[in-house]
C-alpha positions in Angstrom: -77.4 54.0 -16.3 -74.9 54.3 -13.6 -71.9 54.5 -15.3 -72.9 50.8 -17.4 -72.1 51.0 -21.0 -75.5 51.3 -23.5 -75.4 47.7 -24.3 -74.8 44.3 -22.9 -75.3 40.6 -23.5 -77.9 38.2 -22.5 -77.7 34.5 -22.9 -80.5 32.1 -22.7 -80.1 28.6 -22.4 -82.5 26.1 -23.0 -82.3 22.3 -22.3 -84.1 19.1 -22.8 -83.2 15.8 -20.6 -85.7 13.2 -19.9 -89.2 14.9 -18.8 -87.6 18.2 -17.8 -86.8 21.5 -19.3 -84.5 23.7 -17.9 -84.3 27.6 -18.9 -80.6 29.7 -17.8 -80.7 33.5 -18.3 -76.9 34.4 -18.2 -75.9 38.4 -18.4 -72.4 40.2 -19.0 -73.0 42.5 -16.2 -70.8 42.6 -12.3 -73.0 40.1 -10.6 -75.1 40.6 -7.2 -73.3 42.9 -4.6 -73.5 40.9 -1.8 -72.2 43.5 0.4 -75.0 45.7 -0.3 -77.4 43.0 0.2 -76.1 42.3 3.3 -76.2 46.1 4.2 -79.7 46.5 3.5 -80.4 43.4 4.9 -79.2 44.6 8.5 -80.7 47.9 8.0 -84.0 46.4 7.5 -83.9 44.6 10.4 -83.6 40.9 7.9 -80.2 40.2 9.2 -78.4 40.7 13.0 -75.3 43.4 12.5 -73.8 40.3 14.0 -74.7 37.6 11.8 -72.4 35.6 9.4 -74.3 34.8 6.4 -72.4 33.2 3.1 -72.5 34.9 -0.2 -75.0 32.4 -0.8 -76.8 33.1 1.7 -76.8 37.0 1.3 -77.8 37.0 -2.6 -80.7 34.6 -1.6 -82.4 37.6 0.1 -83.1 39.6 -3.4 -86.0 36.9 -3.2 -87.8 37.9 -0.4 -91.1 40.4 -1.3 -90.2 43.9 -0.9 -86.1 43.7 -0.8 -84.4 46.1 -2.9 -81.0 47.5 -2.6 -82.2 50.5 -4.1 -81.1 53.7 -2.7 -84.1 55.7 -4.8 -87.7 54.9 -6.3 -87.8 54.8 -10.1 -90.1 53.5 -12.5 -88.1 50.5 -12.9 -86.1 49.9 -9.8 -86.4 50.2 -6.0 -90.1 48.5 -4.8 -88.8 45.3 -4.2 -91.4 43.7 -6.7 -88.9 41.5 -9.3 -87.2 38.9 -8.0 -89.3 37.3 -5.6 -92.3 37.6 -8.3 -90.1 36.0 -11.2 -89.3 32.9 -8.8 -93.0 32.5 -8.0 -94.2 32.6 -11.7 -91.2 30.4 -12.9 
């Protein structure tokens, strides 16, 4: 889908110290746009036009119920249900 090649590459990383277990999910794909975070993020009222928010900052919005940088409603993409539901079930 737009423009990505058919196939990429996922790595999982699990590791074991002491009493913990830690789980990384690593893809091959560009990364978080933070500038389109940030966009939607001042169009939505989230975020002053004004503000400086780090990169940091900016990609910890895809967290927050209902944010999506989605420009259209699919069957996958675009309800802002994902991220913020993955970091309250993990």
């Amino acid at each position: 889908a737009a423009g990505k090649p058919a196939t990429g590459t996922i790595t999982v990383d699990l590791r074991h110290e002491g009493n913990d277990v830690s789980v990384e999910f690593r893809d091959d794909g560009a990364g978080l746009n933070v500038e389109r975070i940030r966009e939607k993020a001042v169009a939505r009222g989230i975020v002053q036009p004004d503000a400086v928010i780090s990169d940091a900052e900016a990609a910890n919005l895809i967290f927050m119920p209902g944010f999506s940088t989605a420009s259209e409603v699919t069957g996958l993409s675009g309800r802002g249900i994902g991220m913020d539901v993955v970091r309250s079930e993990i």
